[in-house]
N, C-alpha and C positions, 0 to 999 in steps of 0.2 A: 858824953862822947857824941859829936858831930856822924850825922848819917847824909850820905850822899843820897837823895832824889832821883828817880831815874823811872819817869813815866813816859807814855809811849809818844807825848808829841815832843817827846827833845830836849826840854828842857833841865837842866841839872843847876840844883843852887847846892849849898852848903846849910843845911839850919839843922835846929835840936832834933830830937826825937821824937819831943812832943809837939811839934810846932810843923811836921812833917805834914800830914794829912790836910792841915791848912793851904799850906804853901805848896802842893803837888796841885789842887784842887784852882788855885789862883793861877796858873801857870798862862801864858797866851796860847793857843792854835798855829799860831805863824808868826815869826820872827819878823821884826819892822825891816832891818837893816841887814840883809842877808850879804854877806863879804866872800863870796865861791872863788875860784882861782880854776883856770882850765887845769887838769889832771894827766897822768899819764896813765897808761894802762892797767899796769897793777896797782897805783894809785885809785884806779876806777876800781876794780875787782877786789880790793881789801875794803874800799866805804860799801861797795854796794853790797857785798856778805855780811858786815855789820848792821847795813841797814835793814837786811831782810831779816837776817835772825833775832832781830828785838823784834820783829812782829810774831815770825812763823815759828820758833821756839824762844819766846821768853823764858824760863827756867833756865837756860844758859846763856842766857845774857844777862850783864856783860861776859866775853869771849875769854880763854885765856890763847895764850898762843899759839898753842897747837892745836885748839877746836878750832882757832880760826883762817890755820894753813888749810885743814881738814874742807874746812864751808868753801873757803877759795876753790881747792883743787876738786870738790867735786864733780860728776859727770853731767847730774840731771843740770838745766835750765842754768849752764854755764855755755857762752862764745864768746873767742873762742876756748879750751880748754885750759888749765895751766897747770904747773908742780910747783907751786912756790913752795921753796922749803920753811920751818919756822924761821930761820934765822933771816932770811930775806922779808919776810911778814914783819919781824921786829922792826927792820929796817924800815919799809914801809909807813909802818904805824908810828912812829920817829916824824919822817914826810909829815904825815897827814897831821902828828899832834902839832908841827911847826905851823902848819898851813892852819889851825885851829877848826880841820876839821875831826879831832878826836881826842881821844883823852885816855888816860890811865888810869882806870882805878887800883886800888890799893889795900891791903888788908893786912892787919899784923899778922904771921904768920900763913898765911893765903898766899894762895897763885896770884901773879900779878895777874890783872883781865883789862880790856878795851872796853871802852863804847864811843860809838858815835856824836856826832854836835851835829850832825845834816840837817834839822830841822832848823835850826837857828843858822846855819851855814848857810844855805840854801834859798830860805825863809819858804819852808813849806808845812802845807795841811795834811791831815794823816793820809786821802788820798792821794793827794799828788808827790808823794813819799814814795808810797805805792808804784805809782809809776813810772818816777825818777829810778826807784830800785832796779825796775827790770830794764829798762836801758840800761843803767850801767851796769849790769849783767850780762846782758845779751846783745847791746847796742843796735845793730839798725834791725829794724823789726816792722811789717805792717803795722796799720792800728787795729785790726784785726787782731794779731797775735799777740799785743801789746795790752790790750783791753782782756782778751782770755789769762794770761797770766800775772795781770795785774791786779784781776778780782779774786786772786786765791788769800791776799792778804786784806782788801779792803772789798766791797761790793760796787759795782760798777755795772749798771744795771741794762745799757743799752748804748752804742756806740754813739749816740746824741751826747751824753753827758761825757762821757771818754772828748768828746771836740771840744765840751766847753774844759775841759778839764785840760787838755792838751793848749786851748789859745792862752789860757791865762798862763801858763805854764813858756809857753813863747814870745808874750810879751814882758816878759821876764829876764829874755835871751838865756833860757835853760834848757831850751828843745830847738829841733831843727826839723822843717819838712824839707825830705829829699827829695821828692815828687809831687804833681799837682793833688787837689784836694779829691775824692774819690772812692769807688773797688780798691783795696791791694794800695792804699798810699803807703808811702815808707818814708818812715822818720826816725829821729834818733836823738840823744840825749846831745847838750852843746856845751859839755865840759872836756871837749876835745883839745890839743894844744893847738895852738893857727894851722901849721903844716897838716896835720891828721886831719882837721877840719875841711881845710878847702880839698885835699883828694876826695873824699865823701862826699863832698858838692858838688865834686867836676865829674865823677863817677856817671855811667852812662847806667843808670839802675833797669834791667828787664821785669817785664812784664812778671806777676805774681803767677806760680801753679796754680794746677785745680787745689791742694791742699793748702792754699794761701800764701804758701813758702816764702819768701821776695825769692827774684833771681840774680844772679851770680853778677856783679859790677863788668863792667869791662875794662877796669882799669883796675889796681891796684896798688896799695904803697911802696916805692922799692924798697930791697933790706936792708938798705944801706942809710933810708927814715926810720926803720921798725924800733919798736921799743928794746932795748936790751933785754928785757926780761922775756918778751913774745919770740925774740930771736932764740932764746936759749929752749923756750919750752917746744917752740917748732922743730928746732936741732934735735931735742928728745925726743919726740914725735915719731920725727925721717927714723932716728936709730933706733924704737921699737919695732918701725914695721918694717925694717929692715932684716931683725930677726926675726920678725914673723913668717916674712915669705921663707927665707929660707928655711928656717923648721918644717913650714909648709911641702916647702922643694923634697928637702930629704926623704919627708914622711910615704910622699907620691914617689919617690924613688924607692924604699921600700918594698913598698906594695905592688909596685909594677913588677919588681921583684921574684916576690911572691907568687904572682899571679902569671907570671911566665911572659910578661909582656914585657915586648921591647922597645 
């Protein structure tokens, strides 16, 4: 019986059992001929939760569906937030496996599960995987914040190597600096679609906080560009904190109540 391959720089063959350990071992570091296609959003946000959970929990990778609605829609070191359902993630991961960036695996009786192709999609080394991940995670980011959270899966030891790591990665055309070189530069992954790309370009970027934060664009994408899926999760957004004030409201109405106050 054939066993699928599935070590951490990417690469997937088909070989025996016994012939495994050989051919995991022979494997390249980086793809020659990397075939990427720019992305849409949740497009970005299903490769980039695949990509990160084969580093930061291998034991459940590959994903099944719903761990990897779950990894999507989390809160930590997700922007912006989303609710993909599984069934929109199936859809998704559909996309990506046409685009040949993903795959199916398969098991007789077994949950079906995903994994990734980014490094051969891509044609990337285990750090700049790394990197790539948290853009498409988090998208525009200092190199600052970009470098702190890109060393939790690979080591990255001083923002010298983070530049050499970022140019080669640019002349690539797989990153983008939004700002000149510097404090507080802000950059961002270039698997955007043209339109989304050039707003981000034309974007009027502010000055970084003292907590390195970027600042707030001055411009932004109408909703009438937004992705359908960003549209929806925003729409759910407005209508949670919708109920929230007003639970808020009532509860202050309440207690003024209570408290005799008018």
């Amino acid at each position: 019986m054939d066993n699928e391959i599935d070590d951490d720089n990417g690469s997937t063959d088909e070989v025996s059992a016994s012939s495994a350990s050989t051919e995991s071992a022979s494997q390249p570091t980086v793809a020659a001929a990397p075939v990427w296609k720019p992305l849409n959003a949740n497009q970005r946000r299903v490769l980039g939760t695949l990509m990160e959970k084969s580093k930061t929990t291998p034991d459940a990778y590959p994903m099944s569906y719903t761990g990897l609605a779950t990894g999507c829609n989390q809160k930590n070191n997700r922007d912006p937030l989303s609710s993909l359902t599984v069934e929109q993630v199936e859809t998704i991961v559909d996309e990506l496996r046409n685009l040949g960036a993903a795959a199916i695996v398969q098991g007789s009786g077994r949950v079906t599960k995903v994994r990734h192709y980014a490094y051969n999609w891509l044609g990337l080394s285990k750090v700049e995987a790394a990197v790539m991940t948290e853009l498409l995670l988090r998208g525009v980011q200092t190199m600052g914040e970009l470098r702190t959270r890109a060393s939790r899966m690979e080591p990255i030891s001083d923002m010298s190597v983070l530049q050499e790591i970022f140019d080669g990665l640019k002349q690539r055309g797989l990153v983008v600096a939004l700002t000149p070189p510097g404090r507080g530069q802000v950059v961002s992954h270039n698997l955007y679609p043209e339109w989304e790309i050039e707003k981000l370009k034309s974007a009027k970027w502010e000055s970084p906080t003292d907590s390195g934060s970027i600042g707030v664009a001055s411009s932004v994408p109408s909703t009438s560009r937004i992705d359908s899926g960003e549209l929806a999760t925003l729409q759910s957004e407005v209508k949670e904190l919708k109920a929230t004030v007003q639970s808020l409201s009532e509860r202050l109405a309440r207690l003024e109540k209570d408290l005799g106050v008018s």
